[in-house]
DRENZA-175549 format. One record per residue (C-alpha): residue number from 0; x, y, z; chain; residue in three letters. Coordinates in steps of 0.05 Angstrom, whole numbers, padded with zeros to 5 digits. Layout:
// residues N
> NUM,X,Y,Z,A,ALA
...
//
This chain:
// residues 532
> 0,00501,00511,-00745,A,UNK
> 1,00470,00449,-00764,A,UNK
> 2,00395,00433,-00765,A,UNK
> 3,00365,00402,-00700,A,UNK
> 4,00337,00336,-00725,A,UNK
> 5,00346,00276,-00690,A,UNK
> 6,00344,00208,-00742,A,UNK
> 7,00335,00136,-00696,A,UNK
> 8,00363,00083,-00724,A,UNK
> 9,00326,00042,-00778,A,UNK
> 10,00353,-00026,-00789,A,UNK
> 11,00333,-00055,-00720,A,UNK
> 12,00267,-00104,-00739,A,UNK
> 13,00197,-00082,-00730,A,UNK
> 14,00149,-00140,-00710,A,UNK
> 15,00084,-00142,-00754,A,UNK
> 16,00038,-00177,-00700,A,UNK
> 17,-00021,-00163,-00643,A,UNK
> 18,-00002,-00161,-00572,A,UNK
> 19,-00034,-00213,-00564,A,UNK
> 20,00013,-00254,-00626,A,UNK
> 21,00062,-00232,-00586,A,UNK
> 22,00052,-00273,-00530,A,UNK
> 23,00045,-00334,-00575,A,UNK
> 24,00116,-00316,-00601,A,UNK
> 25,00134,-00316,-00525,A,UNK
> 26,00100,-00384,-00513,A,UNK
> 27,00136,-00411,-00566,A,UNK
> 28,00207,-00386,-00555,A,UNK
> 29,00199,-00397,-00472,A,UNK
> 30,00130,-00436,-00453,A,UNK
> 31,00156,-00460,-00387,A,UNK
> 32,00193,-00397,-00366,A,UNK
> 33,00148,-00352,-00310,A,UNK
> 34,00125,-00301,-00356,A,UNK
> 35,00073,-00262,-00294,A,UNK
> 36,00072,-00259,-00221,A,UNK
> 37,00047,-00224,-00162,A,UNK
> 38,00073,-00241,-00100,A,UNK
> 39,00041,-00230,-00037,A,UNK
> 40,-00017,-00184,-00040,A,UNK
> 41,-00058,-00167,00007,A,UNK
> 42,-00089,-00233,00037,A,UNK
> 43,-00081,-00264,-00034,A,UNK
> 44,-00027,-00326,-00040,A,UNK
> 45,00033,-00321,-00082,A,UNK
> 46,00003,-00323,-00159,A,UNK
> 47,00045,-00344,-00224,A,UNK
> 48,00030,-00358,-00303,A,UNK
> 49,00079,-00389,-00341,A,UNK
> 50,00083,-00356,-00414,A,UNK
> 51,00038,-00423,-00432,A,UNK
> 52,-00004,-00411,-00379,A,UNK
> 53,-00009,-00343,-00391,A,UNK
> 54,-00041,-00347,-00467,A,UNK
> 55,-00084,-00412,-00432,A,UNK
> 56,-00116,-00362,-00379,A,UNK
> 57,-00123,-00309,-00431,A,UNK
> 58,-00157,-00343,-00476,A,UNK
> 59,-00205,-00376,-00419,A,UNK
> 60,-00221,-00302,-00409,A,UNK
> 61,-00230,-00280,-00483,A,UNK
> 62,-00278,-00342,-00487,A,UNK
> 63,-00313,-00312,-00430,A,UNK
> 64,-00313,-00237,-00459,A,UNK
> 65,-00338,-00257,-00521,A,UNK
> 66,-00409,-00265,-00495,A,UNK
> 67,-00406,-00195,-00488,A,UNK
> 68,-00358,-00162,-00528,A,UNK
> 69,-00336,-00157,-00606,A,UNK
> 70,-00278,-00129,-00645,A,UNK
> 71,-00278,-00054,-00638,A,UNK
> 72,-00318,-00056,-00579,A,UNK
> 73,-00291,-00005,-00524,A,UNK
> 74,-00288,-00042,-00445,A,UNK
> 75,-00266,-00004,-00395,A,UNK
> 76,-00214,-00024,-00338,A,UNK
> 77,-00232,00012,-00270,A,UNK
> 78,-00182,-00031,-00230,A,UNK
> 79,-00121,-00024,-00192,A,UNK
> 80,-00056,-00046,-00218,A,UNK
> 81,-00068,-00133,-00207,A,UNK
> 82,-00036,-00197,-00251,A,UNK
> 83,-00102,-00207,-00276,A,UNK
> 84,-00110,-00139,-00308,A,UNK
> 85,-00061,-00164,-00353,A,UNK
> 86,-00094,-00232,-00368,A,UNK
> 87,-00152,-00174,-00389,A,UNK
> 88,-00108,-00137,-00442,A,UNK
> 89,-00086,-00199,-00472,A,UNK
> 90,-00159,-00236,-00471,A,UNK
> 91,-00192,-00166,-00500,A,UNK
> 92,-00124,-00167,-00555,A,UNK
> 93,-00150,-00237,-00577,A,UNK
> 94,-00219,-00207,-00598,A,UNK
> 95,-00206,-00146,-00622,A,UNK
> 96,-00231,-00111,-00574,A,UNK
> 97,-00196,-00044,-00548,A,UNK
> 98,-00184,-00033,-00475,A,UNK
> 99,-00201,00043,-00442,A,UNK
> 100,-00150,00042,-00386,A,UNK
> 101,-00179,00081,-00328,A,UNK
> 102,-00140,00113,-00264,A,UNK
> 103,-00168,00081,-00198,A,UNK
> 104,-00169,00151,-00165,A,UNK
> 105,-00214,00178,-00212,A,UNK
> 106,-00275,00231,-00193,A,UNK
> 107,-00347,00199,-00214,A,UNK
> 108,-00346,00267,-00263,A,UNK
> 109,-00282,00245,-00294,A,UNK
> 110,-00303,00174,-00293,A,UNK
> 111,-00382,00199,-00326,A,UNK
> 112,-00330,00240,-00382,A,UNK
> 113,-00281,00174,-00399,A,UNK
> 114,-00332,00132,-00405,A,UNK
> 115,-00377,00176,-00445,A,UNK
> 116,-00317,00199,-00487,A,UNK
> 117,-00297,00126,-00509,A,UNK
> 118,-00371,00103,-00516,A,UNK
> 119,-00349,00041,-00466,A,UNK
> 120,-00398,-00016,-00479,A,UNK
> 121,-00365,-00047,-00420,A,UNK
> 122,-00326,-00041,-00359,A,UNK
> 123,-00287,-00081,-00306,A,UNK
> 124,-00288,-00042,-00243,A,UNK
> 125,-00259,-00063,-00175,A,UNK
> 126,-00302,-00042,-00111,A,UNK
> 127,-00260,00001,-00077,A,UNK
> 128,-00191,00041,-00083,A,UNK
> 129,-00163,00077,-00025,A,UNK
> 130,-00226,00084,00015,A,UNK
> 131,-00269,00101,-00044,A,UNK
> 132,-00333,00059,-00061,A,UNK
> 133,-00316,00054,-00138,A,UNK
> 134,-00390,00015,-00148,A,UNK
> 135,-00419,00070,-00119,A,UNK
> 136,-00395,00117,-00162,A,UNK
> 137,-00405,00083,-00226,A,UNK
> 138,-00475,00083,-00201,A,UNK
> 139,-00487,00150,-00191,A,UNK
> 140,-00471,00167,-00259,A,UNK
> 141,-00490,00109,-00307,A,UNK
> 142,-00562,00131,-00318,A,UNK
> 143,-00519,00184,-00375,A,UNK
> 144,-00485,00128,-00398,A,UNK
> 145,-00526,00102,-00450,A,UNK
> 146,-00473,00065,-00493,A,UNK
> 147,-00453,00024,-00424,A,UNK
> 148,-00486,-00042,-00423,A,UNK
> 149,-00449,-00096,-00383,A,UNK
> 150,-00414,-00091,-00317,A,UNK
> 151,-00366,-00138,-00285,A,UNK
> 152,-00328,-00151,-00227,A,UNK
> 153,-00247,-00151,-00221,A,UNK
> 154,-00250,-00186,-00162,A,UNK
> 155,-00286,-00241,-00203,A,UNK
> 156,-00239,-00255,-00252,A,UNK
> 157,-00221,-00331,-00233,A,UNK
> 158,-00304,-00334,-00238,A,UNK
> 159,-00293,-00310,-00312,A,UNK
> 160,-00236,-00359,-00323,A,UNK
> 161,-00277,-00419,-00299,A,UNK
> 162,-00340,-00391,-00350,A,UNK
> 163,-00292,-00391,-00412,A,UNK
> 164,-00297,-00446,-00459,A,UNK
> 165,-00265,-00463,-00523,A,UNK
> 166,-00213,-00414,-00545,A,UNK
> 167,-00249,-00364,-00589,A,UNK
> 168,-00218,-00357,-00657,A,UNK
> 169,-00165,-00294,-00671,A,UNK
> 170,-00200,-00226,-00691,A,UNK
> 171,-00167,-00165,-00727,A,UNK
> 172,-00100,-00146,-00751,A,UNK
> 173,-00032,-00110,-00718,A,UNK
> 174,-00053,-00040,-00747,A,UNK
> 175,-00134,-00045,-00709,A,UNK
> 176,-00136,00001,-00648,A,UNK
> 177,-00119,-00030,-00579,A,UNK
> 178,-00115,00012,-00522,A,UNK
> 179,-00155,00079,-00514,A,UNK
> 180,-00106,00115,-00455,A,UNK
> 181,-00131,00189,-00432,A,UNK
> 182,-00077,00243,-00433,A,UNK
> 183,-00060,00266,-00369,A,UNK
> 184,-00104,00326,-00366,A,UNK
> 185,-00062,00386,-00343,A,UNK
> 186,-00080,00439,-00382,A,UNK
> 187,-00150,00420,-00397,A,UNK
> 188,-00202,00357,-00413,A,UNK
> 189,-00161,00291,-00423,A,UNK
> 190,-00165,00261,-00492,A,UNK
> 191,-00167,00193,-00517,A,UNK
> 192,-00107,00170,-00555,A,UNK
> 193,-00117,00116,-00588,A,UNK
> 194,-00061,00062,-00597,A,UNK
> 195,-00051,00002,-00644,A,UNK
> 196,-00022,-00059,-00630,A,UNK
> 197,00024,-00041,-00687,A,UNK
> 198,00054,00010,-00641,A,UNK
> 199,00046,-00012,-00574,A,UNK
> 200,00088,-00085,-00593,A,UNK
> 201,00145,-00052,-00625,A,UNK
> 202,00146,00016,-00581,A,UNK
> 203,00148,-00049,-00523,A,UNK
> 204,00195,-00083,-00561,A,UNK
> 205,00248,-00031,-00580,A,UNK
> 206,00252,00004,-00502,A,UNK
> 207,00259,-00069,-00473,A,UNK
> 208,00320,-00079,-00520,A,UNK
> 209,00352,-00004,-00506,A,UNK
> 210,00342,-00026,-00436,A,UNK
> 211,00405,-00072,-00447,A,UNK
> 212,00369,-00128,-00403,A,UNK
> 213,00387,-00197,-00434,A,UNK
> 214,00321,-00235,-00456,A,UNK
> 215,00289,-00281,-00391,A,UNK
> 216,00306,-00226,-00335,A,UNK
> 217,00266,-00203,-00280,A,UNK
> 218,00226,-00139,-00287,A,UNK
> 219,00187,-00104,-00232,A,UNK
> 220,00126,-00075,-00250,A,UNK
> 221,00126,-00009,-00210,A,UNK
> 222,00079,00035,-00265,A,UNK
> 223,00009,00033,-00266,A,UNK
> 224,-00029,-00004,-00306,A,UNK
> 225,-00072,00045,-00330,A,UNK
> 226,-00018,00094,-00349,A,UNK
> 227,00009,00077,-00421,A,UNK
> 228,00073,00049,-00381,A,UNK
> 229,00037,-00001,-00352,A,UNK
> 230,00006,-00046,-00404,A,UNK
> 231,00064,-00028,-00458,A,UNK
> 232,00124,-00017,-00434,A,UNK
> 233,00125,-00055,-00382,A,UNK
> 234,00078,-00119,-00395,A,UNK
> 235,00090,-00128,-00470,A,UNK
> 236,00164,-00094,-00470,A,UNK
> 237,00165,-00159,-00421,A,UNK
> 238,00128,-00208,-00458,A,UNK
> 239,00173,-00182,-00521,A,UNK
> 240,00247,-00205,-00492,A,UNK
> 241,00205,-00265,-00449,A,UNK
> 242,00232,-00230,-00384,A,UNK
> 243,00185,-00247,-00329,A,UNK
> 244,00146,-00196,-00297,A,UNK
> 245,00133,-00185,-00228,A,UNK
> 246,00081,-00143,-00203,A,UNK
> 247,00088,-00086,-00150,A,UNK
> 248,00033,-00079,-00088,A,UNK
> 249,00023,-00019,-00066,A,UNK
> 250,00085,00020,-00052,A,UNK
> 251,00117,00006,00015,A,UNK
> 252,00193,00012,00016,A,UNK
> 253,00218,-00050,00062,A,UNK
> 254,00164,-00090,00013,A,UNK
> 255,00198,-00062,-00047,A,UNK
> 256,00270,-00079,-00013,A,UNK
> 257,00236,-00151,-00005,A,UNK
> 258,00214,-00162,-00072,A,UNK
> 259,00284,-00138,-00105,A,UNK
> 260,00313,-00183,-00057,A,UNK
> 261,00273,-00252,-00057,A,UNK
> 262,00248,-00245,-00136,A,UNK
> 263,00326,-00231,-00159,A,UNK
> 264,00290,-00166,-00189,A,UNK
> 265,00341,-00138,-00248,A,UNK
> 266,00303,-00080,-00277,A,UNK
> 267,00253,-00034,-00261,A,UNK
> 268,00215,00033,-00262,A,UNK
> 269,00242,00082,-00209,A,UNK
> 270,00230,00161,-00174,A,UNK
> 271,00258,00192,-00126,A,UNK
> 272,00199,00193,-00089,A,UNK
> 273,00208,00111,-00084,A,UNK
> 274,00289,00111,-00079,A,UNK
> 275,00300,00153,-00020,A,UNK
> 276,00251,00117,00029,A,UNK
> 277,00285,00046,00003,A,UNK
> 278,00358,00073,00014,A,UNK
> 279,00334,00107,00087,A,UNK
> 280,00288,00044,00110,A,UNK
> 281,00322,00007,00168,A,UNK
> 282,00325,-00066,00135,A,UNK
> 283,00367,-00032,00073,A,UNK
> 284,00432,-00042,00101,A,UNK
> 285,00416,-00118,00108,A,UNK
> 286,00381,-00132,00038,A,UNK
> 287,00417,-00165,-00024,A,UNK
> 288,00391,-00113,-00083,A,UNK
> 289,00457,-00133,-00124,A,UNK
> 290,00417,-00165,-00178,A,UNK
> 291,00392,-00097,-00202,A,UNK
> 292,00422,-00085,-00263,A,UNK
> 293,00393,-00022,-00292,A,UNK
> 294,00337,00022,-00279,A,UNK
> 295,00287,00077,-00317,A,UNK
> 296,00263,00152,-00297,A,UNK
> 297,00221,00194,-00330,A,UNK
> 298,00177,00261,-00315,A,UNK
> 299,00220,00284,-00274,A,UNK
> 300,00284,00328,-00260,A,UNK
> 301,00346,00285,-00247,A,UNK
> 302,00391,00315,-00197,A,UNK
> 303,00467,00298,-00172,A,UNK
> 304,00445,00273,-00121,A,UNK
> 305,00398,00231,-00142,A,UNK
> 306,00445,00203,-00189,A,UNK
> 307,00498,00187,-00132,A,UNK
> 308,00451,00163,-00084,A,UNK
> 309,00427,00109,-00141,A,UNK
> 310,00492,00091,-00161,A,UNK
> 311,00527,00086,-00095,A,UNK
> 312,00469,00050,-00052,A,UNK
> 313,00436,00007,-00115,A,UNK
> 314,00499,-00004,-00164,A,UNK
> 315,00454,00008,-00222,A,UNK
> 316,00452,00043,-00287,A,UNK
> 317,00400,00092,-00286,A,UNK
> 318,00372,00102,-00356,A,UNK
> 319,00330,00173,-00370,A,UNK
> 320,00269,00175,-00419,A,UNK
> 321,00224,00227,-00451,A,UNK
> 322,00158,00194,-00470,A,UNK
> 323,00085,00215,-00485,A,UNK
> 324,00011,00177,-00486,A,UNK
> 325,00005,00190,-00555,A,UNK
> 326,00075,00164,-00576,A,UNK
> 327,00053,00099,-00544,A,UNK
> 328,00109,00115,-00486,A,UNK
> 329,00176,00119,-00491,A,UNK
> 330,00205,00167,-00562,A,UNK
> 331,00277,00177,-00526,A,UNK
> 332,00321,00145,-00481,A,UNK
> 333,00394,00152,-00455,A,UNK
> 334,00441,00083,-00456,A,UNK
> 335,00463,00041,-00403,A,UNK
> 336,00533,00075,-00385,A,UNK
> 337,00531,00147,-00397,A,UNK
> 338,00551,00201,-00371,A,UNK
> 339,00524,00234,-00307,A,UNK
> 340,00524,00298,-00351,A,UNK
> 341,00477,00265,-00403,A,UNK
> 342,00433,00240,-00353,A,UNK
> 343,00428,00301,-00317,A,UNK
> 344,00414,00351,-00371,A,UNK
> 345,00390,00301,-00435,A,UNK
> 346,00333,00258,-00446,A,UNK
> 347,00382,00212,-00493,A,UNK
> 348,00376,00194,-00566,A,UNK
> 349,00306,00178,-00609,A,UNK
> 350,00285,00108,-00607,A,UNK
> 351,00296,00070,-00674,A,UNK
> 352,00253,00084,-00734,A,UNK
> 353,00240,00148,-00692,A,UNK
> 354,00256,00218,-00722,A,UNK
> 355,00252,00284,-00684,A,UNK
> 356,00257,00358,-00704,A,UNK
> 357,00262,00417,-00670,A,UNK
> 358,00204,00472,-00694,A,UNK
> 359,00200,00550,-00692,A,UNK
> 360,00138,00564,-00644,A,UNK
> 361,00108,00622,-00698,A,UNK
> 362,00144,00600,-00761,A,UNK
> 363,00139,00528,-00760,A,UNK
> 364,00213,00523,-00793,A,UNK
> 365,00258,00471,-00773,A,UNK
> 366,00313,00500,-00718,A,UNK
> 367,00381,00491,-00710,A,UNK
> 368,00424,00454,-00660,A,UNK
> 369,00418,00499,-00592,A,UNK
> 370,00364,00524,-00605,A,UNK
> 371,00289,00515,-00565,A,UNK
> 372,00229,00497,-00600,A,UNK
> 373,00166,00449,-00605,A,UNK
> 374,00189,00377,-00604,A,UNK
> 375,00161,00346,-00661,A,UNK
> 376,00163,00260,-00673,A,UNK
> 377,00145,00227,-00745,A,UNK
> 378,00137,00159,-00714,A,UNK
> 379,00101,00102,-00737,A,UNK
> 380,00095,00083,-00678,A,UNK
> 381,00050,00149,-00665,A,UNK
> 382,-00034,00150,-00644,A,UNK
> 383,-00083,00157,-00700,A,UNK
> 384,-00109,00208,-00660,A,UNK
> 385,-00153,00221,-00601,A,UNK
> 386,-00225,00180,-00595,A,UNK
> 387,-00282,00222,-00621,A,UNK
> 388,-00248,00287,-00626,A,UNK
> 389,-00228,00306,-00701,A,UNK
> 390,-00208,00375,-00686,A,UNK
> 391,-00153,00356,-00635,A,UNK
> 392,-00132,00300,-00673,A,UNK
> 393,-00122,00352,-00732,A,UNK
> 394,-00089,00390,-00693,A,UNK
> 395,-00036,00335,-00670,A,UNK
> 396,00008,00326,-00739,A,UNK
> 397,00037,00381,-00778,A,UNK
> 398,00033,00387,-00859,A,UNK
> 399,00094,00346,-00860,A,UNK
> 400,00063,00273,-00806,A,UNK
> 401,00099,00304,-00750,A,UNK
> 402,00063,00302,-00687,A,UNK
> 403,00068,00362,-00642,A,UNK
> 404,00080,00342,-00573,A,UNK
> 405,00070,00411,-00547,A,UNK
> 406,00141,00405,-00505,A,UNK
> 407,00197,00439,-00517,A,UNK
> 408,00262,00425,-00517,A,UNK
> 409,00335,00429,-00565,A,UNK
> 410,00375,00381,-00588,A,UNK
> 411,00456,00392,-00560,A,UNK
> 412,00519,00387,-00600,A,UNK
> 413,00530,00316,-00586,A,UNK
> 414,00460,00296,-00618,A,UNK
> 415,00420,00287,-00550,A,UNK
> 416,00357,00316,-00533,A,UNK
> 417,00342,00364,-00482,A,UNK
> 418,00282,00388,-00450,A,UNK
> 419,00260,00460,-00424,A,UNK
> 420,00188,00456,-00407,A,UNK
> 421,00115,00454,-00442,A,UNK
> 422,00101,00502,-00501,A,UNK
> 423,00038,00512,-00455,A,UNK
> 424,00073,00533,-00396,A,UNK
> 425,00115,00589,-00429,A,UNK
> 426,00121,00653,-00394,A,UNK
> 427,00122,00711,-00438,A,UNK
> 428,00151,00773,-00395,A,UNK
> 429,00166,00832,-00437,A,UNK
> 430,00179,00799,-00503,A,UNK
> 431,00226,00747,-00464,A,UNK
> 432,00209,00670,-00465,A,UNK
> 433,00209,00642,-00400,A,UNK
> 434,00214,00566,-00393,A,UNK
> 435,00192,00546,-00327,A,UNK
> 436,00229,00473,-00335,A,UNK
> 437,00303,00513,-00327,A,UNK
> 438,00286,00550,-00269,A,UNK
> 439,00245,00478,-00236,A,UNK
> 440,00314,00448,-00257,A,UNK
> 441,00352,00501,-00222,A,UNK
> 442,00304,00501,-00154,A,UNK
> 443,00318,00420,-00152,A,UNK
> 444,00387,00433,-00131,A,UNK
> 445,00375,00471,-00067,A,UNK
> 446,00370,00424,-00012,A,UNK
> 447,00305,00404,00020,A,UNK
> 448,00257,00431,-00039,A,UNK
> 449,00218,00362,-00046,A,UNK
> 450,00180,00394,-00116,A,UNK
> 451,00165,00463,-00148,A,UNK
> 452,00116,00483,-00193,A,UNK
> 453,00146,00551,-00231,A,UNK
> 454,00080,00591,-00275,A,UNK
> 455,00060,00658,-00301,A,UNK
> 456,00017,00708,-00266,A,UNK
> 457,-00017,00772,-00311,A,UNK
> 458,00030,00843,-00301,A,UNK
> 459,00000,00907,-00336,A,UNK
> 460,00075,00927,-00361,A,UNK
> 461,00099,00861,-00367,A,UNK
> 462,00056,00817,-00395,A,UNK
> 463,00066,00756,-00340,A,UNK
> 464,00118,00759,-00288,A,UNK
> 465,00152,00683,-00263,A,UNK
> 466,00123,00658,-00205,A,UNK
> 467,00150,00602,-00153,A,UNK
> 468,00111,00556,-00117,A,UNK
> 469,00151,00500,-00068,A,UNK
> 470,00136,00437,-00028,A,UNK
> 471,00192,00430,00017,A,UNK
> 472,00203,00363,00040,A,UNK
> 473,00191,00327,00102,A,UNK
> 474,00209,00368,00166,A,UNK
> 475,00247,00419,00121,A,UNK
> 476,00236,00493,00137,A,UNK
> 477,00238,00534,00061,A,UNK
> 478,00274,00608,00074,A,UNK
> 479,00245,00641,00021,A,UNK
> 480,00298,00694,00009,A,UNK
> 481,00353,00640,00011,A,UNK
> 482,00327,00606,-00050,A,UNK
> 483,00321,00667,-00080,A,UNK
> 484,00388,00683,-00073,A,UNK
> 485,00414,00614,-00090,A,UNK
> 486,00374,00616,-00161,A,UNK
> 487,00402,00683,-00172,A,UNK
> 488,00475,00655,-00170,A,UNK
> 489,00446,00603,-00234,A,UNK
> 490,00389,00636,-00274,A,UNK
> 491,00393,00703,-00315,A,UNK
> 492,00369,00762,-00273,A,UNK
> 493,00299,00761,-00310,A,UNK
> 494,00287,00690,-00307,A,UNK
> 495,00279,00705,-00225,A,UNK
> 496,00213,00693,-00197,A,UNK
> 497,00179,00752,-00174,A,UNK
> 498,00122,00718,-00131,A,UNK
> 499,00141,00654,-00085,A,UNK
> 500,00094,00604,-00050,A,UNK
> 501,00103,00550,00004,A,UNK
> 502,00053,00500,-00002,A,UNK
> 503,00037,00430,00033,A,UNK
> 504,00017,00406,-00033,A,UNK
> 505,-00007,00421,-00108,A,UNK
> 506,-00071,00417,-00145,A,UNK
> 507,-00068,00353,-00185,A,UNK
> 508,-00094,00309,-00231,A,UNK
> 509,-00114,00234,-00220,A,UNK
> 510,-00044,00210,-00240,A,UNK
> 511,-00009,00260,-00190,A,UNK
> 512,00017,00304,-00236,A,UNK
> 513,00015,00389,-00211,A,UNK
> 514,-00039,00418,-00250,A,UNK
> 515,-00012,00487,-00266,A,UNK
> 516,-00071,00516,-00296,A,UNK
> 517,-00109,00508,-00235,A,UNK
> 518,-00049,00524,-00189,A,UNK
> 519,-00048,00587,-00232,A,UNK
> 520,-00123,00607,-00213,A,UNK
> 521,-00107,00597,-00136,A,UNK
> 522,-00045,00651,-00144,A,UNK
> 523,-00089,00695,-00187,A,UNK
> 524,-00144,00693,-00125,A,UNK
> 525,-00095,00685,-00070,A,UNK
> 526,-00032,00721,-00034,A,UNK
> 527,00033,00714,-00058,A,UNK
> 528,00105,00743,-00034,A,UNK
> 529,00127,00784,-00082,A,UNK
> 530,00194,00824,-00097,A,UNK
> 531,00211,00879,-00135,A,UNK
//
């Protein structure tokens, strides 16, 4: 067998530049082209930057920022996903000064902890998301806060346009820090990668180009802007091929159908959560969506029928990624054209100037090809490590610059990668590894199981015995005993979950993702069904 290391290609061109140098390139390759726009929102008109007027307004708002702000200055973003949060990242790019990209749903503790963690001198906070009074909250905790000295208003951005004056001059270099972007949290306290501009332009740069889009398309902005998606993949990946980039109110499918429709949309961001409602809203059968060319997934399992649904109602390429905060996004990705069977059970091939190895849990020696182990990157593309936390940043990289990503995962015959779950998440029963991402693989195929979250729970013989927990979807009924009998037909005999739960919903995390340590707690206090 052959050693499971994954080499990206290394002649494609790395660009030596800030984000906010490569806008300029953008201005100067396509200054009249539409380079931002949000349609529609709320009771706001139709807004749109060309690229020129896109570095103009940026730089109106680095002139105002720089009254307050300085290169290596942390400001905080506390806003919803807007057109001007990105005139933000590419005014605070211009000074130098890095960004701490905050979740809108966050808990005043979490928000107290963030801004704390990052020593935020500053932050730009809307008033409200989804019902919550985000000034109110800031509030309550800023008296512990002693590093936070100016606030500002989102809302008030064209106020902070109108105060900027004479374009401040360039600060700092393409290797200076620009974004701090919290881990998700799942398994513990979030941590503050930090990301250069270095990374975040070319890690932009090189998924827009696997993305097969020809330069000057039409992307739809459908992550959020405070996930590392947001401002790098999508806003520089499109400031990098000049594609103009269209940004998505809050999800409503017939709005979505619209957009794809009116804005000739040819590539974005998709789940099944968002497909299914667009393919089963009543207007779909009368909307034009045939400029899609190609869209992304990620996080997710991919199913058959996802995959036909996509293909036979959209008439797009569906593209699958594996990508982490501290990799500054995207570190693999399937191509346009491929196989179902890649799609389905591969994450694709290492993005260039990328390599990836396969690691032993205990021995730290390389693997070989089939076989599961800690998926470790050497990118240069990689954090520096996480804001004010040494330990966990020495923890991060290996003796040899990889960076432990703490997922596992093999890499097939035919050089893809494949994933199996987190090196976190592995159930130990009776000297056997368990890897809950097979058997949440194997429960997405039985029909109406919306999501599952698959765990450990403590056994005196065993160790940890596999546990199910299931949100069925809409109006579906889960019989318990038929799903155990359909994963018995497609998962070894020990693999089998011994406990099963049907819940309404999970314990999560401000991005949505199932927090299985806490999930775990609730079994360990609660009832489950159990089988011998």
């Amino acid at each position: 067998m052959s050693t499971a290391t994954l080499v990206g290609d290394s002649t494609t061109e790395i660009l030596n530049m800030t984000s906010f140098q490569l806008l300029e390139r953008a201005v100067a390759i396509a200054p009249d082209r539409i380079g931002l726009k949000q349609p529609f929102h709320l009771d706001e008109p139709d807004l749109d930057w060309t690229y020129a007027e896109f570095r103009s307004d940026a730089l109106k708002l680095a002139s105002f920022l720089a009254g307050h702000f300085g290169h290596g200055d942390r400001l905080a973003i506390w806003a919803p996903t807007r057109a001007h949060w990105f005139l933000y990242q590419l005014a605070a790019a211009h000074l130098g000064v890095i960004l701490v990209t905050l979740n809108p749903a966050l808990r005043p503790a979490e928000l107290e902890f963030m801004l704390a963690k990052s020593q935020a001198k500053g932050i730009i906070l809307d008033r409200a998301f989804r019902g919550s009074d985000m000034i109110a909250a800031l509030d309550s905790v800023r008296p512990s806060l002693p590093d936070l000295q100016h606030i500002l208003l989102f809302e008030e951005w064209r106020d902070h346009l109108e105060s900027g004056g004479d374009p401040p001059p360039a600060v700092g270099n393409p290797h200076d820090p620009a974004l701090i972007v919290f881990t998700s949290g799942t398994t513990g306290k979030p941590k503050g990668a930090i990301l250069s501009h270095y990374a975040a332009v070319n890690n932009a740069n090189l998924c827009a180009i696997r993305s097969g889009i020809k330069p000057g398309s039409v992307w739809l902005t459908t992550l959020p802007a405070f996930h590392v998606g947001g401002p790098v993949t999508n806003c520089l990946g499109a400031i990098s091929q000049q594609h103009t980039q269209v940004i998505m109110p809050p999800f409503e499918a017939g709005m979505i159908l619209e957009l794809i429709e009116r804005e000739r949309v040819n590539f974005m961001p998709l789940v099944p959560a968002m497909l299914i409602p667009m393919v089963e809203h009543p207007t779909f059968p009368e909307r034009d969506v045939s400029s899609l060319e190609a869209f992304m997934v990620g996080g997710t399992t991919i199913t058959p029928s996802f995959i036909a649904m996509a293909r036979e109602k959209l008439g797009a390429d569906i593209q699958v990624i594996y990508g982490q905060t501290e990799l500054c996004a995207e570190v693999t990705k399937t191509n346009r054209g491929d196989p179902d069977e890649v799609l389905l059970h591969t994450v694709g091939t290492p993005l260039p100037h990328t390599r990836l190895k396969i690691a032993d849990i205990a021995t730290r020696d390389t693997r070989e090809v089939g076989q599961v182990g800690e998926i470790c990157i050497k990118s240069p593309f990689a954090t520096s490590g996480y804001f004010g936390d040494t330990d966990a940043t020495e923890a991060l990289f290996d003796n040899e610059g990889y960076l432990c990503t703490g997922d596992l995962g093999f890499v097939t015959e035919d050089g893809k990668l494949r994933i199996t779950g987190r090196l976190k998440e592995v159930i130990i029963r009776g000297g056997e590894n368990v890897y809950p991402r097979e058997i949440e693989d194997a429960l997405a195929e039985y029909p109406g199981i919306a999501e599952s979250a698959v765990i450990g729970l403590p056994h005196e013989r065993w160790g940890e015995e596999v546990a199910a927990v299931l949100r069925p979807a809409e109006g579906v009924t889960i019989d318990v005993d038929a799903v155990r009998s359909f994963i018995e037909q497609r998962i070894s005999r020990f693999k089998v979950p011994k406990h099963w739960k049907v819940v309404n919903d999970f314990p999560r995390n401000p991005s949505g993702k199932i927090q299985k340590f806490a999930l775990r707690e609730q079994l360990v206090a609660g009832d489950v069904e159990h089988s011998d």
